[in-house]
N, CA, C and O of each residue as an XYZ file, in Angstrom:
680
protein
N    -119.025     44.178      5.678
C    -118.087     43.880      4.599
C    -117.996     45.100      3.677
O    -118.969     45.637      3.149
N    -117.029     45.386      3.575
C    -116.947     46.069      2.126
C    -117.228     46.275      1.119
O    -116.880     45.325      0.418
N    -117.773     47.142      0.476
C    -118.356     47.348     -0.866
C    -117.313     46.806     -1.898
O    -116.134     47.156     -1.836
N    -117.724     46.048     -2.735
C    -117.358     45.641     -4.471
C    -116.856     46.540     -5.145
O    -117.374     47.644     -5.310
N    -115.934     46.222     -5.549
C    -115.086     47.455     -6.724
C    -115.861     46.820     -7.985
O    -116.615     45.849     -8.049
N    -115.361     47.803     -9.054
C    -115.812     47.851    -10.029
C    -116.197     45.826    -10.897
O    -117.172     45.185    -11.289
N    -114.277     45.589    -10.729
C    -114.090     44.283    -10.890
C    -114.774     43.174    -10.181
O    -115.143     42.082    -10.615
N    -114.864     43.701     -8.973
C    -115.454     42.052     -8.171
C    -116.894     42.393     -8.673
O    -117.347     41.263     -8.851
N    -117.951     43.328     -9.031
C    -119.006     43.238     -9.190
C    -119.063     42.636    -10.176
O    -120.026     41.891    -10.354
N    -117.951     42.768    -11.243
C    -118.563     42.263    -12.571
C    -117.883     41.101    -12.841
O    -117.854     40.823    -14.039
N    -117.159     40.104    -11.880
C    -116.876     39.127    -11.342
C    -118.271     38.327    -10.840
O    -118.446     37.151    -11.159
N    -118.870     38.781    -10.340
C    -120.627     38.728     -9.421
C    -121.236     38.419    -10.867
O    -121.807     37.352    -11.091
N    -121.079     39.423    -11.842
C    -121.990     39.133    -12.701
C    -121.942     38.063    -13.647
O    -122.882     37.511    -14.218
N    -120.919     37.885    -13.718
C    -120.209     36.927    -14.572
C    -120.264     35.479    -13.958
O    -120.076     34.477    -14.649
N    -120.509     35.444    -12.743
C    -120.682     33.996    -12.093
C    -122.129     34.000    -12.078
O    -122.392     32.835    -12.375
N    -123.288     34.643    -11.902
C    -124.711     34.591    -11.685
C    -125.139     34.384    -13.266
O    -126.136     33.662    -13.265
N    -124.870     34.642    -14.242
C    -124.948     34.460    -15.631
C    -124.367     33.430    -15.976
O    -124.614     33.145    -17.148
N    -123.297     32.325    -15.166
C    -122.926     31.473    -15.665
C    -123.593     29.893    -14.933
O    -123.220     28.721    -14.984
N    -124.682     30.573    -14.305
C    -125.001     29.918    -13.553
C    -124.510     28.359    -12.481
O    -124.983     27.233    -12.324
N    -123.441     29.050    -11.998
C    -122.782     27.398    -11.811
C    -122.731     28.235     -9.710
O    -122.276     29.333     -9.390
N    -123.214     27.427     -9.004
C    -122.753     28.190     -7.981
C    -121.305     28.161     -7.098
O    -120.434     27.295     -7.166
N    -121.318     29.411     -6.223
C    -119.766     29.962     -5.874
C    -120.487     30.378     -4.420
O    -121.626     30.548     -3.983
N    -118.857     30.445     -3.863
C    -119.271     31.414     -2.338
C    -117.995     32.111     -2.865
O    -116.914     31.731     -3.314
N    -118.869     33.844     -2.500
C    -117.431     34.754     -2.446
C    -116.722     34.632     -0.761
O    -117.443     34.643      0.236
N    -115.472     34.540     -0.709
C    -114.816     34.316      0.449
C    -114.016     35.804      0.927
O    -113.020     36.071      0.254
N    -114.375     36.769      2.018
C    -113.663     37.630      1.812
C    -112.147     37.285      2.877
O    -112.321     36.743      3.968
N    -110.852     37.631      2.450
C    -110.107     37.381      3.369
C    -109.092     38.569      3.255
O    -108.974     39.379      2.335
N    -108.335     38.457      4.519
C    -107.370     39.472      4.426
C    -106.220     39.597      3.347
O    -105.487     38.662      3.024
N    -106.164     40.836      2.850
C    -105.449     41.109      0.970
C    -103.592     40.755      1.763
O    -102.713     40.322      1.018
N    -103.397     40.934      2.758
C    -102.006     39.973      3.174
C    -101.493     38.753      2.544
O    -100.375     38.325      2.256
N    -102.880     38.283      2.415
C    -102.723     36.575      2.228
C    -103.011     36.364      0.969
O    -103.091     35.158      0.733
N    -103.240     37.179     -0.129
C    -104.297     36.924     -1.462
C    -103.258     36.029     -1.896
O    -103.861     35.138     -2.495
N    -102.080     35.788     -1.922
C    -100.995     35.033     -2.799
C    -101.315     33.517     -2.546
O    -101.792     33.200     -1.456
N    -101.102     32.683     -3.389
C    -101.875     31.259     -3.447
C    -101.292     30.677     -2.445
O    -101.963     29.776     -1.941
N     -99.820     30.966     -1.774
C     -99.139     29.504     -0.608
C     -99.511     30.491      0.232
O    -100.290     29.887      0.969
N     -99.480     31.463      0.567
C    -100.339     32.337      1.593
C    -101.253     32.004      2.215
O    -101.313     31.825      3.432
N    -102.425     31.836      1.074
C    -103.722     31.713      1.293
C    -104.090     30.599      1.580
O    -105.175     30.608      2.161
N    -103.661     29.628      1.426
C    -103.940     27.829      1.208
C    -103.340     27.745      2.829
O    -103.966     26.826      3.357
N    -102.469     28.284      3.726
C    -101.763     28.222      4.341
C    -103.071     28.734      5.474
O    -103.864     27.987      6.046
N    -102.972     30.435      5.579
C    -103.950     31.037      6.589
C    -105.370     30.089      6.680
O    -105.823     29.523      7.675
N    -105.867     30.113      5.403
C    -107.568     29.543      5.324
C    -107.543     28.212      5.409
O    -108.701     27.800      5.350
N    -106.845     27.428      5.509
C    -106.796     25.642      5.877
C    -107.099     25.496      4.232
O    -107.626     24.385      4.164
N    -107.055     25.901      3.219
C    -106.911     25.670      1.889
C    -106.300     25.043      1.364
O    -105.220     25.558      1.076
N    -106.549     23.324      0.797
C    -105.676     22.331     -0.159
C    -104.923     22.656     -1.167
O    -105.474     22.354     -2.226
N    -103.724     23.225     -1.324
C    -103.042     23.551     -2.640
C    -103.685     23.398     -3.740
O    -104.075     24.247     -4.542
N    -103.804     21.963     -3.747
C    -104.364     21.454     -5.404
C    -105.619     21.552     -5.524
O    -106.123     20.635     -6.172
N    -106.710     22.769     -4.919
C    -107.546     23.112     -5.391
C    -107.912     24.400     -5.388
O    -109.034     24.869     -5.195
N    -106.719     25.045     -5.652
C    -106.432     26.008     -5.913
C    -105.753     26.519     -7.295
O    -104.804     25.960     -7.845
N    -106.511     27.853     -7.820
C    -105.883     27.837     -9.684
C    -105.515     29.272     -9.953
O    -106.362     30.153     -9.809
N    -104.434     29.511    -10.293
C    -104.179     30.673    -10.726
C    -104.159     30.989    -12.155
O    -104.062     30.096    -12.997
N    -104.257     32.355    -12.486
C    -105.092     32.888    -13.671
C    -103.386     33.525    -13.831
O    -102.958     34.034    -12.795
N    -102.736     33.522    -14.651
C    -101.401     33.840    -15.508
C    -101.485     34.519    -16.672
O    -101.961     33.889    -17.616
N    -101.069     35.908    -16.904
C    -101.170     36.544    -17.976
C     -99.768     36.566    -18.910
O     -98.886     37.345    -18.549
N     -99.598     35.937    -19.808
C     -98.549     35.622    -20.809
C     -98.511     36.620    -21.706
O     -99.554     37.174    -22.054
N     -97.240     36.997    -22.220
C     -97.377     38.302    -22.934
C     -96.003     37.618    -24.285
O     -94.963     37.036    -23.978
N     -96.401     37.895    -25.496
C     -95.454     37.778    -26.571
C     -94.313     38.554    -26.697
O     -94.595     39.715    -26.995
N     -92.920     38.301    -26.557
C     -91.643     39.043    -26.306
C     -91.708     40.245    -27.527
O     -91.520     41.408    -27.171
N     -92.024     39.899    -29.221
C     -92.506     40.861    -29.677
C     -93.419     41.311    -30.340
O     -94.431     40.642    -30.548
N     -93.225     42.804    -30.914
C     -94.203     43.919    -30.587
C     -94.619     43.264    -32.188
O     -93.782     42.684    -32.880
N     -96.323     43.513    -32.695
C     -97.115     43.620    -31.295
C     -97.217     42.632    -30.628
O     -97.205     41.505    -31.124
N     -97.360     42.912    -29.142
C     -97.465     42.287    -28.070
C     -98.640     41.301    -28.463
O     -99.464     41.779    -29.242
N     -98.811     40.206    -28.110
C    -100.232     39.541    -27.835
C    -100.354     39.055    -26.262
O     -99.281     38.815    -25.709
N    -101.376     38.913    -25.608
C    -101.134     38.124    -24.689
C    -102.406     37.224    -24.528
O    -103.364     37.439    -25.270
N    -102.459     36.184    -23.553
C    -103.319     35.639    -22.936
C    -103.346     35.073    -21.525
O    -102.196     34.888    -21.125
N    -104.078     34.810    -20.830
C    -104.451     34.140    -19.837
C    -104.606     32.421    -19.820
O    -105.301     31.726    -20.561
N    -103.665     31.985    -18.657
C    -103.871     30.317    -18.636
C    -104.580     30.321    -17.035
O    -104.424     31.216    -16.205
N    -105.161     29.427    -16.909
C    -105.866     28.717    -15.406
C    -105.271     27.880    -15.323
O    -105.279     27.182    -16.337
N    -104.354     27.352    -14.102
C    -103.806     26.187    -13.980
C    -103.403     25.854    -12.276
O    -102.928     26.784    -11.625
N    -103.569     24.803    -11.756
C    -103.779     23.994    -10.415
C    -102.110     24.729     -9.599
O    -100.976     24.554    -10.046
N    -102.403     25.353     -8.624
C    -101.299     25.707     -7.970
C    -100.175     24.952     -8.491
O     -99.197     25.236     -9.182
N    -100.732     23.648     -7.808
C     -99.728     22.625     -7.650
C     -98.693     22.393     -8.921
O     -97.583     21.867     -8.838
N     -99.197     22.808     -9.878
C     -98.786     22.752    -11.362
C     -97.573     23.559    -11.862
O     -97.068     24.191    -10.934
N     -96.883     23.751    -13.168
C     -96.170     24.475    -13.708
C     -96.921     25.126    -14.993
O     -97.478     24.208    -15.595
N     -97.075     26.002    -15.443
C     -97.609     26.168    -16.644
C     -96.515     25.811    -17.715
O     -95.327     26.006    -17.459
N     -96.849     25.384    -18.691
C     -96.031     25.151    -19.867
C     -95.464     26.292    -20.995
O     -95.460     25.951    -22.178
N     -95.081     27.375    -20.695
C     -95.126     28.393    -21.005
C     -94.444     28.509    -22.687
O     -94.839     29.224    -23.609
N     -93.418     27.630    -22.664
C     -92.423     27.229    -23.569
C     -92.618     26.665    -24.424
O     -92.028     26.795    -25.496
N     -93.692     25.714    -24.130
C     -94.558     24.406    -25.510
C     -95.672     24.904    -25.661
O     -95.980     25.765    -26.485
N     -96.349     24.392    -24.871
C     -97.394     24.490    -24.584
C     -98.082     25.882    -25.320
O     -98.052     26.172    -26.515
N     -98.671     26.591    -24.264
C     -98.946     27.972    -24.261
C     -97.997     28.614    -25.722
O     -98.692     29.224    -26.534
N     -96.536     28.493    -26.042
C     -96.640     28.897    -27.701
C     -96.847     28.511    -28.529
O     -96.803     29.331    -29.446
N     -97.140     27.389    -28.850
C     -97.955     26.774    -29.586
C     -99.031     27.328    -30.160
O     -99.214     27.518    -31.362
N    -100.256     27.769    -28.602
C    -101.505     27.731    -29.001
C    -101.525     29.203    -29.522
O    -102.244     29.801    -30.322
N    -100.487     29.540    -28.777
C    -100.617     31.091    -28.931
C     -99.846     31.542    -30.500
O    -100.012     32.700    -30.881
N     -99.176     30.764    -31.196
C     -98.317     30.965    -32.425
C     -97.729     31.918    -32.652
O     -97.951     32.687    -33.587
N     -96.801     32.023    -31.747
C     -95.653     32.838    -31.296
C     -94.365     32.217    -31.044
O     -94.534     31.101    -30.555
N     -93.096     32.529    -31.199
C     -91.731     32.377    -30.910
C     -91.780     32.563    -29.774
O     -92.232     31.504    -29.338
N     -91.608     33.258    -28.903
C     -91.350     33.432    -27.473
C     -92.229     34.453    -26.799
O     -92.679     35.528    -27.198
N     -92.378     33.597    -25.300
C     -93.343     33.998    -24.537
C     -92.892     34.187    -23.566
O     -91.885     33.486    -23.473
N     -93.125     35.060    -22.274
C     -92.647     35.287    -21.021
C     -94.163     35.899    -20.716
O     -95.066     36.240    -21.481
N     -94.025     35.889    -18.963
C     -95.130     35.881    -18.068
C     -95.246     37.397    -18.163
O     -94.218     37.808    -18.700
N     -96.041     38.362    -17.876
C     -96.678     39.282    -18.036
C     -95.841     39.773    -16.640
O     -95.377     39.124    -15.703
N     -95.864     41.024    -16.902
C     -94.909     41.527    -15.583
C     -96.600     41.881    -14.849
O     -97.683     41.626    -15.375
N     -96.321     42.613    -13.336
C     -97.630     42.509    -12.898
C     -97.856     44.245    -12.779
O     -98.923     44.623    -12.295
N     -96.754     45.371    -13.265
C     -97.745     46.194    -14.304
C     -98.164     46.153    -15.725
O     -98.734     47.081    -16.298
N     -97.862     45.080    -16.226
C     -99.113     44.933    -17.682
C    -100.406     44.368    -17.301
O    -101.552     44.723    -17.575
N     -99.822     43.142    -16.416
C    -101.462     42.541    -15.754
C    -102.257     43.706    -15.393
O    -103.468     43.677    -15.614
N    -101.714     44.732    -14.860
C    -102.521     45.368    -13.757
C    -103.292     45.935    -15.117
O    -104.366     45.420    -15.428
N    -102.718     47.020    -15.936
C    -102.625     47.761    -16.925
C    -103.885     46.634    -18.100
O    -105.047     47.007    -18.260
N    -103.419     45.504    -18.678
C    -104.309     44.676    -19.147
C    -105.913     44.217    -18.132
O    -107.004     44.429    -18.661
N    -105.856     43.748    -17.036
C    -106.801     43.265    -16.225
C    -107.771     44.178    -15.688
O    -108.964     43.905    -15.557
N    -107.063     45.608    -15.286
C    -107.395     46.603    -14.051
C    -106.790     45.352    -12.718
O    -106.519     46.010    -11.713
N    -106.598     44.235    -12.539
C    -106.282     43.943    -11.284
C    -104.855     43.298    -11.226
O    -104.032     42.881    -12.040
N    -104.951     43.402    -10.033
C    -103.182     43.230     -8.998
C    -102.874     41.641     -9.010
O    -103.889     40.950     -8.915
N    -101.621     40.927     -9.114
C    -101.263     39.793     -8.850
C    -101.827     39.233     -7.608
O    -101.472     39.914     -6.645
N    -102.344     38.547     -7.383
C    -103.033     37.638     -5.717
C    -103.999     37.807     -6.364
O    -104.187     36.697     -6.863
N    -105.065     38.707     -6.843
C    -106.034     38.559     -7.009
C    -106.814     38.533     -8.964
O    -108.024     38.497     -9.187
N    -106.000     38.556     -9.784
C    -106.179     38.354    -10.952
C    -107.679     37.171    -11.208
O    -107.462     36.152    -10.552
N    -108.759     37.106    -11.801
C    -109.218     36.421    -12.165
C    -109.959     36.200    -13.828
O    -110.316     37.042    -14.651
N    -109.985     34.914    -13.858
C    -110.195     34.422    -15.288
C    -111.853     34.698    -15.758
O    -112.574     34.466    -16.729
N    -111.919     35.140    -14.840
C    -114.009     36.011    -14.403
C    -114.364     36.930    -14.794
O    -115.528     37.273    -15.000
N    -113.148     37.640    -15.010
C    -113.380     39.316    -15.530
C    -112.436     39.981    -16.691
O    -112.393     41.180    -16.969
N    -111.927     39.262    -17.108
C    -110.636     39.642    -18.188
C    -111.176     40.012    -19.433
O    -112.226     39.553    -19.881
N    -110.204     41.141    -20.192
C    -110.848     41.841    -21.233
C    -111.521     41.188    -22.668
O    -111.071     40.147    -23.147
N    -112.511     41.840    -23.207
C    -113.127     40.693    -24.526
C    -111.615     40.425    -25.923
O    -110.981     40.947    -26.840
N    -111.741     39.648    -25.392
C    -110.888     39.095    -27.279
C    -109.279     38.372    -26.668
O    -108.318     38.100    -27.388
N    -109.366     38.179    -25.111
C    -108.032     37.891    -24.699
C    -108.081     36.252    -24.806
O    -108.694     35.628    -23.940
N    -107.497     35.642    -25.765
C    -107.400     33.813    -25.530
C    -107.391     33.674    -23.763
O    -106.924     34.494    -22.973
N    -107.994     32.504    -23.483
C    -108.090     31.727    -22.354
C    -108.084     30.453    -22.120
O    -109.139     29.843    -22.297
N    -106.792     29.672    -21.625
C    -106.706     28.781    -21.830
C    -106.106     28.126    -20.455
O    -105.068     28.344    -19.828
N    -107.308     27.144    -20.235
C    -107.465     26.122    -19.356
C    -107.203     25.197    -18.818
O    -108.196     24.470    -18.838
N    -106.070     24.552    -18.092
C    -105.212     23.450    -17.862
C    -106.485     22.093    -17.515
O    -107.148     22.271    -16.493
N    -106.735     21.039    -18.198
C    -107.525     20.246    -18.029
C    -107.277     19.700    -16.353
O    -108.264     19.200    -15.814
N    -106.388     19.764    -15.796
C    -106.257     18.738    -14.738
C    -107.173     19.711    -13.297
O    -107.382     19.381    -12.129
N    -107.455     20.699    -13.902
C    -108.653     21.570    -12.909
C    -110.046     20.546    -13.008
O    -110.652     19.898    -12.155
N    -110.224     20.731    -14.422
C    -111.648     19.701    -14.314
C    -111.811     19.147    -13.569
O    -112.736     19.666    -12.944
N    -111.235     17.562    -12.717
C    -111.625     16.526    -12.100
C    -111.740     17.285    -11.102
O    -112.758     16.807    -10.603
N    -111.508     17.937    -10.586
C    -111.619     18.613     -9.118
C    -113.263     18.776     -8.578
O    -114.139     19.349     -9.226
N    -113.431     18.193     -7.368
C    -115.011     19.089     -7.266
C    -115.075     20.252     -7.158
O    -116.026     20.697     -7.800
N    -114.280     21.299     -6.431
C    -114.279     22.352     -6.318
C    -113.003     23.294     -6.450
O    -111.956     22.647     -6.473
N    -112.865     24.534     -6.533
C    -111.950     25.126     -7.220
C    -111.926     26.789     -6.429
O    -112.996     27.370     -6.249
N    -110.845     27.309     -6.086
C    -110.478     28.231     -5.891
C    -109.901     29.201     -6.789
O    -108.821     28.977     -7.336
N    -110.467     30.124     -6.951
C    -109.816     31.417     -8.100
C    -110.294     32.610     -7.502
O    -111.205     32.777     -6.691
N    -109.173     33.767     -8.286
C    -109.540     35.377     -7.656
C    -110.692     35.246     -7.852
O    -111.462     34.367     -8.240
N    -110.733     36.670     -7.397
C    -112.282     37.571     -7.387
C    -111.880     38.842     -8.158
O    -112.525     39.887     -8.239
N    -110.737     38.560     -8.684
C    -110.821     40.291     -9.008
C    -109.744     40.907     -8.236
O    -108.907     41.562     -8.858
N    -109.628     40.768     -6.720
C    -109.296     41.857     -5.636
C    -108.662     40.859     -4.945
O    -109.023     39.684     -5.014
N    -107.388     41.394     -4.031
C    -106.674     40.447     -3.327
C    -107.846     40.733     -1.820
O    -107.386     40.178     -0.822
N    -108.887     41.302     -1.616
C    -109.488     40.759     -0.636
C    -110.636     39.756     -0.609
O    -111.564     39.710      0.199
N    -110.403     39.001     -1.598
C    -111.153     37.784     -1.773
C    -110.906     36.767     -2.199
O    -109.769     36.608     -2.643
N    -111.483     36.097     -2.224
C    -111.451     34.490     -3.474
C    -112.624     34.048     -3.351
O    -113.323     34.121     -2.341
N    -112.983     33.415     -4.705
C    -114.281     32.769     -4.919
C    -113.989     30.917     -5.132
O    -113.115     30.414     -5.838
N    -114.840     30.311     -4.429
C    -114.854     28.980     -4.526
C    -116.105     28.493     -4.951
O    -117.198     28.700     -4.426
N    -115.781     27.669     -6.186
C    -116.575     27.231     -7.511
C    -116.517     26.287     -7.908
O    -115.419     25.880     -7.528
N    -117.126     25.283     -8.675
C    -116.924     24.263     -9.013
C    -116.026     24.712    -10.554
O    -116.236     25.735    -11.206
N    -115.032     23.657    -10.869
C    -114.399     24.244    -11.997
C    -115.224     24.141    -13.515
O    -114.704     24.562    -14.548
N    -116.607     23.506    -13.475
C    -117.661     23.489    -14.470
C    -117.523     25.349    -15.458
O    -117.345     25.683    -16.629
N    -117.712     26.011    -14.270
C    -117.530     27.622    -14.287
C    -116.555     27.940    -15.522
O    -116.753     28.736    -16.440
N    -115.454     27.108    -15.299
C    -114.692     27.458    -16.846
C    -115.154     26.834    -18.011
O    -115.348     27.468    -19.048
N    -115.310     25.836    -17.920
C    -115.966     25.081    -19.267
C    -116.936     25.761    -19.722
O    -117.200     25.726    -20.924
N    -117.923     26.795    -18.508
C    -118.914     28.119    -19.213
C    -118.360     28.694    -19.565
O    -118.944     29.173    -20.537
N    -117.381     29.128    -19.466
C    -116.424     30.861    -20.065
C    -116.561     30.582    -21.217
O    -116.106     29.597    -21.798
N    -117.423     31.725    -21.786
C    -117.473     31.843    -23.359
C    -115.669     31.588    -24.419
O    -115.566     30.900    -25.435
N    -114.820     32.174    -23.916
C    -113.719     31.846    -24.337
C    -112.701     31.208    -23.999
O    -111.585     31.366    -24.495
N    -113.034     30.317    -22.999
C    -112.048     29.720    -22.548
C    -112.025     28.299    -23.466
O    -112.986     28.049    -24.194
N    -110.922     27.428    -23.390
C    -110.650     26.425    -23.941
C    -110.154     25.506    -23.219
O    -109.189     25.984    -22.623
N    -110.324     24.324    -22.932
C    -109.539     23.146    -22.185
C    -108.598     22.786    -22.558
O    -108.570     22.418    -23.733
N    -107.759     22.738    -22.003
C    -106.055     21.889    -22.792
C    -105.570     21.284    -21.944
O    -105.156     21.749    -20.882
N    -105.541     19.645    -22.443
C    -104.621     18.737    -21.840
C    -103.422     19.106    -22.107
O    -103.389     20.063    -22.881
N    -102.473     18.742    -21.785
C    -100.770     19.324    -21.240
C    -100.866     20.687    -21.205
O    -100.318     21.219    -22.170
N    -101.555     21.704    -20.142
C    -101.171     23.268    -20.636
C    -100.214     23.153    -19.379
O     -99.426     24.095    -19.285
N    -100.126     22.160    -18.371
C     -99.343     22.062    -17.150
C     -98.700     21.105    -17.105
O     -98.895     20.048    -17.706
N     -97.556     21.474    -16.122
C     -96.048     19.827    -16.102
C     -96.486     19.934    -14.612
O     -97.109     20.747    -13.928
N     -95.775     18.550    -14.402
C     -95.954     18.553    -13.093
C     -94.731     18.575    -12.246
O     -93.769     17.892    -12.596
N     -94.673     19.334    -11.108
C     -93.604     19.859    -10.246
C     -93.487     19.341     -9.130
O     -94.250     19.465     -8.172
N     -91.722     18.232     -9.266
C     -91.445     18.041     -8.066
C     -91.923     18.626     -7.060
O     -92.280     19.801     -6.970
N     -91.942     17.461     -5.949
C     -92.576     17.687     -4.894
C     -92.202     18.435     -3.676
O     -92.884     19.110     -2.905
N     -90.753     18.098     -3.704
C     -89.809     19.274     -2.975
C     -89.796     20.694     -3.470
O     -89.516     21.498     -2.581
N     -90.009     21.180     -4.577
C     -89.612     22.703     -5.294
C     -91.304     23.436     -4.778
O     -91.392     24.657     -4.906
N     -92.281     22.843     -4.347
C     -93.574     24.108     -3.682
C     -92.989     24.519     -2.698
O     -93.511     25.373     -1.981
């Protein structure tokens, strides 16, 4: 296997300090995209969570990070400005992510993101036993119990941070 970049190590560190256990999964960076991946690896959609970097339309910029169930919509519009107390919000293009995170869309995770960035947590991950999120790197994913966020020093739980999406539009 391949050596750890900078990010997935301190992804490693950040899960062994949070003590909740994970298997790192390495897979081909083709597939890192969530219907990709759920697709190649026999992977259940809805236990699967992507990490979304939201950015404030103006300057200065703020942004944050939401976790929320594939299957889901993030609330970008209510929700998320609200918490964030801002007028308008749009999704982070994926050179600010890159530029904010150090990492690439497919593989973004809520494991390694910079100190002081809000993080906010779609409750409907909780009930899940287990949970899929980056590693950092689109040649991985880590599978975790979603307890792991409720450790994140900054993360926060929020009931409605997600709508739920017809079943025809995945």
């Amino acid at each position: 296997m391949a050596a750890l970049d900078a990010v997935e190590r301190q992804v490693v560190a950040v899960l062994d300090r949070l003590g909740v256990p994970y298997e790192r999964m390495p897979i081909d960076p083709d597939y890192a995209d969530t219907g990709p991946f759920c697709e190649r690896y026999g992977v259940p959609l809805e236990h699967s969570a992507n990490t979304i970097i939201v950015a404030s339309k103006k300057e200065p910029k703020q942004y944050a990070a939401c976790v929320v169930k594939a299957t889901r919509r993030l609330d970008v519009n209510h929700a998320v400005r609200r918490l964030m107390g801002v007028a308008r919000l749009s999704f982070a293009s994926s050179d600010e992510t890159r530029t904010l995170t150090g990492m690439m869309i497919g593989g973004v995770t809520v494991l390694a993101l910079p100190d002081g960035l809000p993080v906010y947590v779609d409750d409907t991950l909780m009930g899940l036993p287990w949970v899929i999120l980056g590693s950092g790197s689109r040649a991985s994913k880590i599978r975790t119990s979603p307890e792991v966020l409720r450790r994140l020093p900054r993360a926060q739980i929020v009931p409605g941070l997600s709508l739920e999406v017809p079943g025809d539009s995945l």
